[in-house]
N, CA, C and O atoms as a GROMACS GRO file, in nm:
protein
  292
    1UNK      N    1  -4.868   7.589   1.345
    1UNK     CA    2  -4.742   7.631   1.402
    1UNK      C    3  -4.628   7.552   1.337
    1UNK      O    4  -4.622   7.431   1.318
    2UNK      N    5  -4.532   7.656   1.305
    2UNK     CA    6  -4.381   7.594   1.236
    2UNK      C    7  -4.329   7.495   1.379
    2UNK      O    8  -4.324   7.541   1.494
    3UNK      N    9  -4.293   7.353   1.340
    3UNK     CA   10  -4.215   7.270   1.454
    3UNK      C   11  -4.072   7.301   1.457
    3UNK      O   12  -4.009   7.290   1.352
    4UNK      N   13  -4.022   7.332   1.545
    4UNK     CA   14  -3.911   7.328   1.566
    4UNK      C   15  -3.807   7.444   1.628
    4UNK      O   16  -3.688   7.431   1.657
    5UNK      N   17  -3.904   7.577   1.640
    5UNK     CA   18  -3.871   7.716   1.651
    5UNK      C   19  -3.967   7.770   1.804
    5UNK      O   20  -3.960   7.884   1.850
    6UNK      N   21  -4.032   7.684   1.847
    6UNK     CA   22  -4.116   7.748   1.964
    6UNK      C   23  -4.065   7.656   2.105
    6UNK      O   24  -4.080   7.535   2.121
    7UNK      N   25  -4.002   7.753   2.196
    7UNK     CA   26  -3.922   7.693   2.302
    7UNK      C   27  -4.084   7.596   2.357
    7UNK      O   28  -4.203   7.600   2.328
    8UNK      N   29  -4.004   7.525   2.438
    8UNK     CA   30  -4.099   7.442   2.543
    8UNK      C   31  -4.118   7.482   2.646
    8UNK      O   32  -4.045   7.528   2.733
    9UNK      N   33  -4.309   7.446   2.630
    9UNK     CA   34  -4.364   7.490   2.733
    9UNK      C   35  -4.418   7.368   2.877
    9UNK      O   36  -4.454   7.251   2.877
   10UNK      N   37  -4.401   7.457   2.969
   10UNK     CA   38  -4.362   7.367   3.068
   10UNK      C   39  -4.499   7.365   3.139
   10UNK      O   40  -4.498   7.465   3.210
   11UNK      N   41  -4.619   7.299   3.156
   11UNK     CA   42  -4.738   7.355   3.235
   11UNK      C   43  -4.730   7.349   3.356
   11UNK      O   44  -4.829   7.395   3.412
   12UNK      N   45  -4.641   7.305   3.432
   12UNK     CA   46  -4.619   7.303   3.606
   12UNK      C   47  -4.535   7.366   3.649
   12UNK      O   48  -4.505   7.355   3.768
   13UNK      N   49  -4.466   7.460   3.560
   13UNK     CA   50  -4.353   7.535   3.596
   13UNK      C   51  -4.425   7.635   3.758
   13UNK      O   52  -4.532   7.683   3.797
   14UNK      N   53  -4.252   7.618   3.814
   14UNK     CA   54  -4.288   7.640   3.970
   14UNK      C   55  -4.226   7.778   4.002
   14UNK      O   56  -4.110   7.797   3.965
   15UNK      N   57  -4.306   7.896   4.081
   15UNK     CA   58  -4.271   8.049   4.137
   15UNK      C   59  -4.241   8.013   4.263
   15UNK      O   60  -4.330   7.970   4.335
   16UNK      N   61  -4.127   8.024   4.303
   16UNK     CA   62  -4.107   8.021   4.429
   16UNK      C   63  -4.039   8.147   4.467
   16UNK      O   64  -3.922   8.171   4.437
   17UNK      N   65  -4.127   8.235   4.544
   17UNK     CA   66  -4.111   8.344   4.677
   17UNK      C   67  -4.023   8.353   4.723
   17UNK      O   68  -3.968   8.251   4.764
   18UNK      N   69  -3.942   8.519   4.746
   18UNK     CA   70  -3.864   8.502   4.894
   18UNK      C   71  -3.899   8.440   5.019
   18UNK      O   72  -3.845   8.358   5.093
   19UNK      N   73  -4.036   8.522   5.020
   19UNK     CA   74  -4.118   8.508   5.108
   19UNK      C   75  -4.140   8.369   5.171
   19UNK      O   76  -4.124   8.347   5.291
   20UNK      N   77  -4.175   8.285   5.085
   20UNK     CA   78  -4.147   8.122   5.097
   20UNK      C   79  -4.288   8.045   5.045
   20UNK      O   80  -4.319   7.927   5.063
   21UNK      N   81  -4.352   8.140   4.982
   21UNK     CA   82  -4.459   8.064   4.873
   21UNK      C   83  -4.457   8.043   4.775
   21UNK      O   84  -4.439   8.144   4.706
   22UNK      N   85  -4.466   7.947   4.719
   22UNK     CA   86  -4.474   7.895   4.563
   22UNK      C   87  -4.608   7.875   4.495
   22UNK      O   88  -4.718   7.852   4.544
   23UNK      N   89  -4.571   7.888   4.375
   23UNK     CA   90  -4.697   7.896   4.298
   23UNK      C   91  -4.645   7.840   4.163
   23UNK      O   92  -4.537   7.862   4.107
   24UNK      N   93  -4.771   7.747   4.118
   24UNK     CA   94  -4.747   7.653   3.991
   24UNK      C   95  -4.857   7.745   3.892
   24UNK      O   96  -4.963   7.801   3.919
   25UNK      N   97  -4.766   7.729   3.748
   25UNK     CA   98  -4.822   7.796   3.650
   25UNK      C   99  -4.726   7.746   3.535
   25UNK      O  100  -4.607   7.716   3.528
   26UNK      N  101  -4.832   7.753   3.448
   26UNK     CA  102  -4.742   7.719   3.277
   26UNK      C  103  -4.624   7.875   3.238
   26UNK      O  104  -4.633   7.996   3.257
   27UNK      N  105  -4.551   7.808   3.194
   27UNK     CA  106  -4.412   7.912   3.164
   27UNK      C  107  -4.328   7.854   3.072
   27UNK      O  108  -4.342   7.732   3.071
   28UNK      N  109  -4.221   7.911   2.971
   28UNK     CA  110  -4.133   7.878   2.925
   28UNK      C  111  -4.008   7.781   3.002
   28UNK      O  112  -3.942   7.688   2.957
   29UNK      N  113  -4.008   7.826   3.094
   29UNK     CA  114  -3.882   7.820   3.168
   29UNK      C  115  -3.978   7.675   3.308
   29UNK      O  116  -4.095   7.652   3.336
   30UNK      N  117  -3.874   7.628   3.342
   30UNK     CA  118  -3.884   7.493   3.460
   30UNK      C  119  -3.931   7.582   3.591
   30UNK      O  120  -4.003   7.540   3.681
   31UNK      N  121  -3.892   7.676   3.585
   31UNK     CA  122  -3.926   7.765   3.754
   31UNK      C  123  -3.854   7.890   3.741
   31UNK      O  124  -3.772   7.919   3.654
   32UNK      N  125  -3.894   7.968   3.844
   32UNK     CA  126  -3.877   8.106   3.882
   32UNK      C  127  -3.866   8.151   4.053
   32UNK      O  128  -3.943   8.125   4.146
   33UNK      N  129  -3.752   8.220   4.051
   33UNK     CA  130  -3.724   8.263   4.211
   33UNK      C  131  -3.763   8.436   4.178
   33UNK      O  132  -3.699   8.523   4.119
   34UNK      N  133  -3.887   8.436   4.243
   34UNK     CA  134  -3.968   8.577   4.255
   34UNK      C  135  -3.891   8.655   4.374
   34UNK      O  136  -3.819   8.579   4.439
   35UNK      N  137  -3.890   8.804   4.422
   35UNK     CA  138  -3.854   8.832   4.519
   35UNK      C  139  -4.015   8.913   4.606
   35UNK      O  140  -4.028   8.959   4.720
   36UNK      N  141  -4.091   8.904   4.518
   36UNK     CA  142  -4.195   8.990   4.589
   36UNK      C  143  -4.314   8.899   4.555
   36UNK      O  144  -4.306   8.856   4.440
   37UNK      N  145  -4.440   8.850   4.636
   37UNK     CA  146  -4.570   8.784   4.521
   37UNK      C  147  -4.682   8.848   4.625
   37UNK      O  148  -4.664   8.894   4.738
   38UNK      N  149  -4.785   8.835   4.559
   38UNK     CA  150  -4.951   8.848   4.637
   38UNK      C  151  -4.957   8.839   4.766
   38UNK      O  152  -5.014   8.903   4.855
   39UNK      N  153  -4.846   8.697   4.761
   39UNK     CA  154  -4.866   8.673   4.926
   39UNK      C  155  -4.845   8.773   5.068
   39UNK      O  156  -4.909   8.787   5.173
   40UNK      N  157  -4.675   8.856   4.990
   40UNK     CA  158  -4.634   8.932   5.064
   40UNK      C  159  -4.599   9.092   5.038
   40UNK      O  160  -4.536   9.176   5.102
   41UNK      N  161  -4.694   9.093   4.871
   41UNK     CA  162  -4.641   9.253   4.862
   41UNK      C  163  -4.745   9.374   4.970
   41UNK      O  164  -4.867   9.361   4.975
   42UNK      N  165  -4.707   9.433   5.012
   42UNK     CA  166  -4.807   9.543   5.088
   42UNK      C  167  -4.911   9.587   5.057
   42UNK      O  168  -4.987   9.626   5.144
   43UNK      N  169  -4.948   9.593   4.912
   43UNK     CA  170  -5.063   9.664   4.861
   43UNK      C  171  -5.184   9.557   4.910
   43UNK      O  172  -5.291   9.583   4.966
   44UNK      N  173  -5.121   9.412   4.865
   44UNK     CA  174  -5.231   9.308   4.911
   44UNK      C  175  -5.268   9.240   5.040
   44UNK      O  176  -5.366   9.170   5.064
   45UNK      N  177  -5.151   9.282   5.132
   45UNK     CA  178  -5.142   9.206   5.253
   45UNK      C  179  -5.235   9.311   5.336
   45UNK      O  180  -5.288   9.284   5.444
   46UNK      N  181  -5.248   9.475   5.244
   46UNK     CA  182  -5.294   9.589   5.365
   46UNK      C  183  -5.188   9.592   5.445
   46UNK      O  184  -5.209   9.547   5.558
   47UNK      N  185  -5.101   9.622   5.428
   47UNK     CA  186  -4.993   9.662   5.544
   47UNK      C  187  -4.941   9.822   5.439
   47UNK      O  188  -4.852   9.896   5.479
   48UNK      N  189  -4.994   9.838   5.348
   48UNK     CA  190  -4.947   9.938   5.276
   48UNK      C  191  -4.961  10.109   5.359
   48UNK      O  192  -5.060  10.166   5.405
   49UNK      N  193  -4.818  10.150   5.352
   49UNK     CA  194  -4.840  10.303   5.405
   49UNK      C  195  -4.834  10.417   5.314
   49UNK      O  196  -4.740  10.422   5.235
   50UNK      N  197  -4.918  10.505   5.314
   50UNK     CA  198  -4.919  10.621   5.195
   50UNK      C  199  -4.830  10.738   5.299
   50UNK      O  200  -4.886  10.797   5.392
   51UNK      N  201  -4.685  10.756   5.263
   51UNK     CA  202  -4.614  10.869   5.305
   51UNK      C  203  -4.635  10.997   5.239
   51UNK      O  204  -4.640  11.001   5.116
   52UNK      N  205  -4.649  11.105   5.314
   52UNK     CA  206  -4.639  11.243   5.229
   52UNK      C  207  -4.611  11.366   5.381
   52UNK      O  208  -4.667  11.457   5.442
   53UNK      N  209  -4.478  11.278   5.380
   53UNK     CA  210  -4.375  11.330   5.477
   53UNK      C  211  -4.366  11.525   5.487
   53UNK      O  212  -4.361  11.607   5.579
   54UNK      N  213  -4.368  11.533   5.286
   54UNK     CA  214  -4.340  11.682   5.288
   54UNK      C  215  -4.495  11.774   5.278
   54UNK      O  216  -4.513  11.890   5.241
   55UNK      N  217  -4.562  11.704   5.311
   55UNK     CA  218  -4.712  11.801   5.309
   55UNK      C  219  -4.726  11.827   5.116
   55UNK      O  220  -4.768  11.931   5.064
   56UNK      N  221  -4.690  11.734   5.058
   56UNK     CA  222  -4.734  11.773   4.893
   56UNK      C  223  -4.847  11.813   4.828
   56UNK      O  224  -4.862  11.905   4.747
   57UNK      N  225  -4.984  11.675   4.904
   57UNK     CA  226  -5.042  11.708   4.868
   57UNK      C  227  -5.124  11.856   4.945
   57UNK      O  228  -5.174  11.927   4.858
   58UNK      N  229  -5.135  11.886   5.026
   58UNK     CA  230  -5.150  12.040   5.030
   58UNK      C  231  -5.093  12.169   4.979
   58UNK      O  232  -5.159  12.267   4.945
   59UNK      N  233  -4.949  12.158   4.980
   59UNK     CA  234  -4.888  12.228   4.901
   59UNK      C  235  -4.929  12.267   4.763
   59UNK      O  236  -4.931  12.384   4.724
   60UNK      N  237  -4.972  12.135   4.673
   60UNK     CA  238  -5.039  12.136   4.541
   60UNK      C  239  -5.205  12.229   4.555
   60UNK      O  240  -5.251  12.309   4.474
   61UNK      N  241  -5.267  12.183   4.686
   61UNK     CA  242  -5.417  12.189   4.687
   61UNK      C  243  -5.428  12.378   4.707
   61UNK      O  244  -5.518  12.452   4.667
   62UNK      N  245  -5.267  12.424   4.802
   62UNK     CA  246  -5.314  12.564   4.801
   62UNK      C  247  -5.225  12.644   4.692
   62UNK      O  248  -5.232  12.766   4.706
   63UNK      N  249  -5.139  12.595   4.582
   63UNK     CA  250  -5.093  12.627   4.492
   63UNK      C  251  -5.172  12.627   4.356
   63UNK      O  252  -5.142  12.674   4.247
   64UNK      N  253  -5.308  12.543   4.410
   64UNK     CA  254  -5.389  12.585   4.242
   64UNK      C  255  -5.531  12.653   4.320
   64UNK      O  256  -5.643  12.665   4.270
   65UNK      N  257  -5.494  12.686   4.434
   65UNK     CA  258  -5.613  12.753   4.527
   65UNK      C  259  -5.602  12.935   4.499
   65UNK      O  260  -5.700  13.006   4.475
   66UNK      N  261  -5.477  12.977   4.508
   66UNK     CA  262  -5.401  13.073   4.434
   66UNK      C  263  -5.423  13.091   4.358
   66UNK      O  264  -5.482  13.199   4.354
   67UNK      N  265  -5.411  13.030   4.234
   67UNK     CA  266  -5.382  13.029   4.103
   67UNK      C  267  -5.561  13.055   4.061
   67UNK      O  268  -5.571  13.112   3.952
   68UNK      N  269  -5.661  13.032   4.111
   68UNK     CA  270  -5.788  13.030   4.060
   68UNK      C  271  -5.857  13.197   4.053
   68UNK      O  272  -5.887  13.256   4.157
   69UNK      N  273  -5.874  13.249   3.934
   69UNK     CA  274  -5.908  13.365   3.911
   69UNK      C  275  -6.031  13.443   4.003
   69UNK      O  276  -6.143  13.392   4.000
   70UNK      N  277  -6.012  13.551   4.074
   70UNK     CA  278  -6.105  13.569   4.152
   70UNK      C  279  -6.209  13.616   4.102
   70UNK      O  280  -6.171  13.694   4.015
   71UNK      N  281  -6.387  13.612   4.108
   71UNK     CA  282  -6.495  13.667   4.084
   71UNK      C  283  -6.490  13.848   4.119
   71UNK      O  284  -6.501  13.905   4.227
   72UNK      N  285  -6.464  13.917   3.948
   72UNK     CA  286  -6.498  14.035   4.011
   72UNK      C  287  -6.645  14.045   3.990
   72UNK      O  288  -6.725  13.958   3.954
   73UNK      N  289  -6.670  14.204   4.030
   73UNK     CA  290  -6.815  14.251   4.051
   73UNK      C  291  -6.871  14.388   3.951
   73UNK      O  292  -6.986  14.431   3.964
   0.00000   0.00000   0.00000
């Protein structure tokens, strides 16, 4: 490696959460203010809700239900 051209790396650099958890990890930079992490995004906590307010996926399921060529005889 060329000296003199590669920023510094920091190995304790600190993530700190809205939420209010922090997490240590190597980074360019001294620290980071995250607004979302593991701790508290929905997908991981299971608090996650799947909306389909407008009935889509049925809409789709009887729009290619239609569309499927019928068996003649």
């Amino acid at each position: 490696m060329k000296k003199g051209i590669h920023p510094n790396y920091y190995s304790k650099a600190v993530y700190s959460c809205a939420c209010g958890a922090s997490y240590t990890m190597g980074s360019t930079n001294e620290s980071y203010n995250i607004e979302i992490c593991s701790a508290c995004h929905p997908f991981y906590t299971g608090q996650e809700k799947v909306l389909d307010t407008a009935g889509r996926v049925e809409k789709f399921k009887a729009r290619q239900a239609a569309a499927k060529p019928k068996a003649t005889k």
